[in-house]
C-alpha positions, 0 to 999 in steps of 0.5 A, a space after each residue: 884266345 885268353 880267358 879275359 877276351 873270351 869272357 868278354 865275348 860269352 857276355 856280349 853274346 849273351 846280351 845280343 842273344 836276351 836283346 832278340 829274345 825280348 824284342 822279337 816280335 817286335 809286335 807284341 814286345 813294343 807297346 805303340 803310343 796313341 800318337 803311333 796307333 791313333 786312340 783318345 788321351 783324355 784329363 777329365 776334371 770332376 766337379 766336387 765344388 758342391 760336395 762336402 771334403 768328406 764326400 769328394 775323394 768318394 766321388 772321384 772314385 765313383 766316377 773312376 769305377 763307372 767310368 772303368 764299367 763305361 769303357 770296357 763296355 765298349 770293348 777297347 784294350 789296354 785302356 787307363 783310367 788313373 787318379 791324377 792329383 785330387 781331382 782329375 783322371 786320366 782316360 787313355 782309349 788306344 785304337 779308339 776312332 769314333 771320338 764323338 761316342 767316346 767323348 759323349 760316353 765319358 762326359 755324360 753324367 746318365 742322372 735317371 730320374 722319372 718325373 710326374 706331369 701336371 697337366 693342370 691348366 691353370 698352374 700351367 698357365 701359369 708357368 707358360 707367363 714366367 710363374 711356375 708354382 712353387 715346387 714344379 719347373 717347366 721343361 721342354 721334350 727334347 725333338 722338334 717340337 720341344 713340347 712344354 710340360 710342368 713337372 714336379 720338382 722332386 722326382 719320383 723315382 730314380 736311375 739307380 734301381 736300373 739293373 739293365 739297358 739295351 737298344 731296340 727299335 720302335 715297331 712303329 717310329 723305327 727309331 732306336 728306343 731303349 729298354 729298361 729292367 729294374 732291380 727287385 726293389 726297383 720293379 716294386 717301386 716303378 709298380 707302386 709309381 705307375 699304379 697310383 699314376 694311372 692315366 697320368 703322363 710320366 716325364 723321363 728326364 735325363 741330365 735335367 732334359 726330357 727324353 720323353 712322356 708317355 702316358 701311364 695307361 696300366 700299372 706296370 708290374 713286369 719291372 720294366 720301362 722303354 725310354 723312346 725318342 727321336 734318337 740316333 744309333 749312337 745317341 741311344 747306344 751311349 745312352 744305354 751304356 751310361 745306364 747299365 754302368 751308372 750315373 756318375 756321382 758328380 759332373 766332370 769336364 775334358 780339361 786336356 784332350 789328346 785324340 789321334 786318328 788312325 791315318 795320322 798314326 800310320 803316317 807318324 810311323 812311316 816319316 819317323 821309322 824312315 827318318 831313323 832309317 835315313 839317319 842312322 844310315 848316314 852315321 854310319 857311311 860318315 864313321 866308316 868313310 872317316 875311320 874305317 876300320 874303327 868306324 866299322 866297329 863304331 858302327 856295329 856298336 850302334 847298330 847293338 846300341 839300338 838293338 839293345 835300346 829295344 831289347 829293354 823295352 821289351 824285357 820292361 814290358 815282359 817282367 814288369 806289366 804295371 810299368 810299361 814302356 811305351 814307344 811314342 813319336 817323340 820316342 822314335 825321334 828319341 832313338 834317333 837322336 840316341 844314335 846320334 849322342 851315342 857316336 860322340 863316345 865312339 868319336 871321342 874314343 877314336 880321336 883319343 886313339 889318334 892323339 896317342 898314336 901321333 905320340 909315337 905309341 904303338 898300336 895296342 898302347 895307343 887303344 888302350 890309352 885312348 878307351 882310358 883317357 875317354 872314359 871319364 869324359 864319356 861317363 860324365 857326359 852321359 850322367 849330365 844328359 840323365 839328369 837332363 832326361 830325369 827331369 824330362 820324365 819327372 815333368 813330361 806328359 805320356 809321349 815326353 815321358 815316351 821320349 825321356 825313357 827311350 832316351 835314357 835306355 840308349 844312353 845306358 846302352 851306349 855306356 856299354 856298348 862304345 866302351 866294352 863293346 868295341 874295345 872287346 871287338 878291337 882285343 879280338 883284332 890285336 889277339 888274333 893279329 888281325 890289324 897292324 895299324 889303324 888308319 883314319 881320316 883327318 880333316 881338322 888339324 889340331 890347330 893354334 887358335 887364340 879361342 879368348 882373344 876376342 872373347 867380349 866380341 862373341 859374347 856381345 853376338 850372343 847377347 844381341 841373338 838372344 835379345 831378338 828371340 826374347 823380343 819376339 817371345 815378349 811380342 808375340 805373348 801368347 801367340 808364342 806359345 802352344 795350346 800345350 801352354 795357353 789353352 785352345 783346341 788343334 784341329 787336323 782334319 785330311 780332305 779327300 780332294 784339297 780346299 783352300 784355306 781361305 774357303 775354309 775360314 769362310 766354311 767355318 766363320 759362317 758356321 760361327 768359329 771366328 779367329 781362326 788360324 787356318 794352317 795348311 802345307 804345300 806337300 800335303 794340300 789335303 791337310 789342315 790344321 784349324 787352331 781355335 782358342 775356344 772349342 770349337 768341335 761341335 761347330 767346325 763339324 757342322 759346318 763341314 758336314 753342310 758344306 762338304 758333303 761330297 768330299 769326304 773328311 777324316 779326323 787327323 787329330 784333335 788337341 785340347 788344353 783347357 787354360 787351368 791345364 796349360 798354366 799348369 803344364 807351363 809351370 811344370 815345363 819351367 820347373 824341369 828347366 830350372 831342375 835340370 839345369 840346377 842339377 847339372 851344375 851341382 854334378 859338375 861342380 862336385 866332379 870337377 871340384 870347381 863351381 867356376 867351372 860348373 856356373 860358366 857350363 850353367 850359363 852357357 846351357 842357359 844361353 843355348 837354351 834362350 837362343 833356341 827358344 827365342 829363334 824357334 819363335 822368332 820364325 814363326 814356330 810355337 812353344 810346346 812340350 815338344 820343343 821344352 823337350 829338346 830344349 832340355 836335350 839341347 842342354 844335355 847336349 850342350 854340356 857333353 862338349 863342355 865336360 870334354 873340355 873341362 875333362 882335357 883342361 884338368 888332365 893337361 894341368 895334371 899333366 904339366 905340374 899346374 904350369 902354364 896360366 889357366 887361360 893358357 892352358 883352356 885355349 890348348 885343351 879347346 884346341 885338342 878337342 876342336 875335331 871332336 867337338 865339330 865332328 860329333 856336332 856334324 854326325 848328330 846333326 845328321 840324324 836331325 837334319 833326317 828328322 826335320 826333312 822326314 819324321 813329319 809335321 808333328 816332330 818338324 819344331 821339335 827338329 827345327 829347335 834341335 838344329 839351332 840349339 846344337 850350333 848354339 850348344 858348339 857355339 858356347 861350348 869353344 866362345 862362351 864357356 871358357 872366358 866365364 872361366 878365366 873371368 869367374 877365376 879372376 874374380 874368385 882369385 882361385 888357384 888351380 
């Protein structure tokens, strides 16, 4: 074995033996998204409207730490609370089922103040007719009976002395009460209160609503206070967690709201990890069928590529904890679709092989040849899905930054993997004489087609495609669009024994929520999604729980986007569009040193992009992040085909001396490179077709779009992309 094979070799070795280290146990290597494990991803809105510029940045980093206090209370790992721009923070709560408490424990302000009641009958007359005296105001008790009192309006003594607050039950109502203890100065003050009040009542009043007033019978001098009322458990265990944390300083809003139930967590795991399972297999019976023995070792290079995938994400996770990388569902399709784009290095190395083969090289020549004239085209192709993933991550919430990261580790992985790998794999088989020849399929000729000839009848097709997804976009308006991007509420709830939708929309607009989308699936009747433009929560629970006593519910999922959130999210989505699109052109314009070249792959891009978008809406499916996400992985996919093109049209002008028009000589390099471009079209489309029938509803659109994107993307790449050339030369009067 010579020193350069068995150097080749430790490496390789070297790298699969790290990649187990890092990612065994898979457990504890691979942190799960909320989307995979089920918890709460919350962008709460702090209102400082009312507070001075000075006092803003303070108060949201009030709420933060109170909010940090509020949460480890309960006990719950791995959670975040991050500032987001000036006045937003992000809450994650993974493992979190209980959303109801959650969401109540982080909203709640808990402003603790004790008010004094004036029982004077006259003044409180008064108030009762609409004319409460000057500094008073009428409330009500918060129970059935929503008693009315006259309190003072200025408070006498305030929450922020309370050092502790913990739940007991009332001997004698057995309702849940909640017991106070002051600080030093607080237990002087509530004692100097309570003595100068004697025989007064002292109004409890939290968030502007009486919880209740007792009468002071004694001066309480012990630093004590209970707060009773007709609480349940868990109205009176957030409330007591909301007074030992703090009140917040200002009120703050759920302007995006993500919440996955367990169940919907564990069935995402299952399609997607079969989904991957199911693709992956069929990719790898496809190269070995067609390549044999060079499929073998594409195979064995794949199955390293996603070993390797998870072997990053778990040294990132090990060496670097401020920077974890999660697996999310998106990411799941991620590694799929990973496997898919990484057999088009393999694919284009073999082909590649073959052609010099057919040139009468001989074997060794013919390997070496092949990896050498591919590597340009696999570089550039790679570098051009990055940027597109780049911008993915740059833009993209958590589960799309998921996506973009699990999709860049696979592309580096693949970079190593297709190249040294398998070319170390077949100078072991040469060396030790272990292959004469290397027999492969062929199924596509290379064929004499005049590609240009008919150039304006395709553009023509596409213009009229595209025409009628973008009249359904326009039509539909904002019916085109996701709550990701509009605003509104998803609801998914599973029934244990199915119910109509039609008994559901009658539940549910009796119950006060009207213009519902009521969505249900033939598989899975159990299921459905309730869509809303407003939040509706609070009403579709009431009413399901008034009418379906006996068949229990379980939460699915719910998703809010406030409207302000999802302008936001559709001007990020927009901006990464047209980023990822601008950034490809200028990387193939400077490589290619040629700006016709580098516009006709931007407009073909942008043209595979609109007929994905526009067909995606045009039956009957929405636009989300989701779907932005595999419009941006359309692109990336999309310009790997037309690099392999413009990477032949180059190397056959170098080769002939510049002879030949250039027309000529596109029409030759589409010609050359048509079985690869079908085949790594067809062994992609395996691992998404897996994922559109089997990694579930949430990744079904994603899927959906991918499909037609990468028939738009093969499409454009052999119809569109060469005439713009030939054209924009034409025009430019540029020489080759």
């Amino acid at each position: 074995m010579s020193k350069a094979l068995r150097n080749r070799i430790l490496i390789i070795l070297g790298v699969v033996a790290a990649c187990i280290a890092f990612s065994w146990p898979l457990e504890k290597r691979i942190n799960l998204g909320l989307d995979l494990r089920g918890g709460m991803h919350l962008i709460m809105k702090v209102d400082t409207s009312k507070l001075s510029e000075n006092a803003k940045s303070d108060a949201v980093i009030r709420a933060m730490e109170i909010l940090r206090n509020r949460i480890d209370s309960l006990g719950v790992g791995e959670t975040v609370v991050q500032r987001q721009g000036e006045e937003q923070i992000l809450v994650q709560l993974p493992g979190v089922t209980d959303r109801d408490k959650a969401v109540d424990m982080v909203k709640r302000v808990a402003h603790l103040e004790f008010k004094v009641v004036n029982e004077d009958p006259s003044l409180f007359k008064e108030a009762m007719v609409g004319k409460v005296p000057d500094g008073y105001e009428l409330k009500y008790v918060k129970g059935e009976k929503s008693e009315p009192l006259l309190l003072e309006a200025k408070a006498a003594m305030q929450g922020d002395s309370i050092s502790d607050a913990k739940v007991d039950f009332d001997q004698t109502s057995f309702y849940p009460k909640i017991s106070l203890t002051f600080n030093g100065q607080g237990t002087k003050d509530f004692a100097e209160l309570t003595q100068k009040h004697v025989g007064d009542r002292l109004a409890i009043v939290m968030d502007g609503e009486v919880l209740s007033a007792p009468n002071i019978r004694e001066a309480i001098l012990t630093g004590t206070a209970e707060i009773s009322g007709q609480f349940s458990d868990q109205e009176s265990s957030v409330l007591a967690l909301a007074l030992r944390s703090g009140s917040l300083p200002v009120p703050m809003y759920i302007e995006e709201e993500r919440t996955i139930g367990p169940l919907l967590g564990k069935d995402s795991i299952d399609a997607g990890i079969k989904a991957v399972i199911f693709g992956t297999v069929a990719v790898f019976v496809f190269m070995i069928f067609y390549y044999f023995i060079g499929g073998i070792i594409a195979s064995m290079a794949l199955f390293l590529n996603l070993l390797m995938t998870i072997g990053v994400m778990g040294f990132i996770n090990i060496m670097m904890p401020e920077s974890q990388v999660t697996l999310t569902l998106p990411g799941i399709a991620g590694l799929a679709l990973t496997l898919g784009m990484a057999i088009d290095a393999n694919v284009l190395i073999n082909e590649r092989i073959r052609e010099e083969l057919d040139n009468g090289k001989a074997l060794v020549t013919a390997i070496n040849a092949g990896y050498e004239r591919a590597l340009s085209a696999i570089i550039d192709s790679n570098v051009t899905t990055l940027i597109a993933a780049f911008m993915l991550f740059q833009f993209g919430s958590g589960p799309i930054k998921g996506f973009a990261v699990t999709l860049t580790i696979g592309l580096v992985a693949s970079l190593f993997t297709a190249v040294y790998v398998t070319r170390t794999v077949f100078m072991f088989l040469m060396e030790n004489g272990m292959i004469k020849a290397l027999p492969m399929l062929r199924l596509i000729h290379v064929p004499k087609i005049n590609f240009l000839k008919n150039a304006p009848i395709f553009l023509v097709v596409s213009l009229v495609v595209i025409g009628v997804g973008l009249s359904s976009v326009f039509i539909k308006k904002n019916q085109a669009y996701g709550i990701d991007f509009v605003g509104g509420q998803v609801q998914e709830y599973h029934f244990s024994k199915a119910v109509s939708a039609e008994e559901i929309r009658k539940v549910i607009k009796d119950g006060g929520v009207k213009d519902a989308v009521i969505q249900q699936f033939e598989k899975n009747p159990e299921n459905v999604i309730i869509r809303t433009a407003e939040d509706s929560y609070d009403q579709v629970q009431k009413a399901f729980k008034a009418v379906f006593k006996d068949n229990p519910i379980e939460i699915m999922r719910i998703e809010k986007v406030g409207p302000i959130v999802g302008k936001h999210l559709r001007e990020q989505a927009t901006w990464a569009l047209i980023l990822a699109l601008a950034g490809i052109m200028i990387y193939v314009g400077f490589r290619f040193k040629h700006f016709d070249f580098a516009v006709a792959g931007v407009v073909a891009l942008l043209h595979d992009v609109l007929i994905a978008m526009g067909l995606t809406v045009f039956f009957g499916r929405q636009i989300d992040l989701l779907v932005v996400t595999a419009l941006l992985t359309v692109a990336g996919f999309s310009i790997n085909d037309t690099i392999v093109i413009y990477d032949r049209v180059r190397e056959n002008f170098n080769r002939t001396g510049k002879k030949g028009t250039l027309s000529e000589v596109i029409n030759l390099s589409i010609n050359q490179t048509l079985a690869r471009t079908l085949l790594t079209t067809f062994v992609t489309m395996l691992v998404v077709v897996a994922l559109f029938f089997m990694g579930g509803e949430v990744l079904n659109t994603f899927s959906f779009t991918l499909l037609i994107g990468f028939i738009a993307g093969t499409y454009s790449t052999i119809f569109i992309v060469s005439p713009i050339v030939v054209w924009a030369q034409q025009f430019t009067k540029k020489s080759w």
